[in-house]
N, C-alpha and C positions, 0 to 999 in steps of 0.2 A: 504494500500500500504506500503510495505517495506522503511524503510530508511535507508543509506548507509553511512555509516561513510566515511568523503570526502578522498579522494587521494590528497593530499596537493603537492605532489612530483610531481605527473604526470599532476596535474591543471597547476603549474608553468612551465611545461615543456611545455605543449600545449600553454600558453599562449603569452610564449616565442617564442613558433611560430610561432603562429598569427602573434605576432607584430614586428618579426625580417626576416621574411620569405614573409608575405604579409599584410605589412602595415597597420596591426589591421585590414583587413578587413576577417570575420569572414567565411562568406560564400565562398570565394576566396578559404581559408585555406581548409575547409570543403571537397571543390569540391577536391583541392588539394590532399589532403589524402583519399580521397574516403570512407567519414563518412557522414552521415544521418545527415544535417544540425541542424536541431529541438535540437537531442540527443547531437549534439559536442557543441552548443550553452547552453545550459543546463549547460553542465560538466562544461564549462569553467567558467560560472558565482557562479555555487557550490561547485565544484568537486565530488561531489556525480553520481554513476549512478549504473547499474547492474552491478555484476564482469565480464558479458561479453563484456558488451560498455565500462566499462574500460578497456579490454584486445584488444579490434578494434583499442580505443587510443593511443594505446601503440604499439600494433605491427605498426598502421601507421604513428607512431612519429619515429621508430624505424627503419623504411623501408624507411624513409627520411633524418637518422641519425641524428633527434633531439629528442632519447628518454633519459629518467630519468637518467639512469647511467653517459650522456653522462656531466651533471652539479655539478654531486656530486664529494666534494675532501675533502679528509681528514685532519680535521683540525689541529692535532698534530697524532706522530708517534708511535706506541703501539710498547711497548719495547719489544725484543725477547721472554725474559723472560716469559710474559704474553703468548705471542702466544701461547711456546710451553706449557704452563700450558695447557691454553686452550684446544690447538690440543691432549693433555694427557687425558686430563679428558673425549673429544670425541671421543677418541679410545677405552678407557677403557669401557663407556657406549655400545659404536656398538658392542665390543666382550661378557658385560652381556647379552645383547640384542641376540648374537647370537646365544649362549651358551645356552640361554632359549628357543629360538624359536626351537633350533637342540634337546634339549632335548624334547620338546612337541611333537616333530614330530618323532620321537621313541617310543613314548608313546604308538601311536595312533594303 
């Protein structure tokens, strides 16, 4: 059997669910979000599961607007500077990238 390197982000966010939503009780939440008892009780104790019963978690944390993004905040500010490095160096990569894929496709 496969093993899945846990979702640490969306375990806290489900469990923060549970316990802000319905009272740590697990199968309440379950029925709630409309997950497969067994499988959400699992996740929440490892975080681990298949990429699809992580993506059930998630759309149904999501669809009750207590998914992953909704916890995350950024601890200090990334200065302009950086960005536009950044956003430079990723523009530059998409037009190699296209530049190559448009001339393969001439080739052919």
């Amino acid at each position: 059997m496969p093993v899945y390197a846990p979702d640490l982000d969306l375990q806290n966010a489900a469990n923060a669910y549970v316990a802000n939503m319905h009272d740590g009780v697990i199968r309440r939440a379950a029925i709630a979000l409309e997950l497969d008892y067994i499988m959400f009780r699992r996740f929440l104790a490892t975080g681990r599961a298949k990429p699809e019963n992580r993506q059930k978690v998630r759309n149904a944390l999501d669809a009750n607007e207590a998914g992953v993004a909704k916890d995350h905040k950024i601890a200090h500010g990334i200065p302009i500077d950086v960005t536009r490095s950044m956003l430079t160096q990723l523009l530059d990569a998409l037009d190699a990238y296209q530049a190559g894929s448009t001339s393969q496709g001439a080739g052919q």
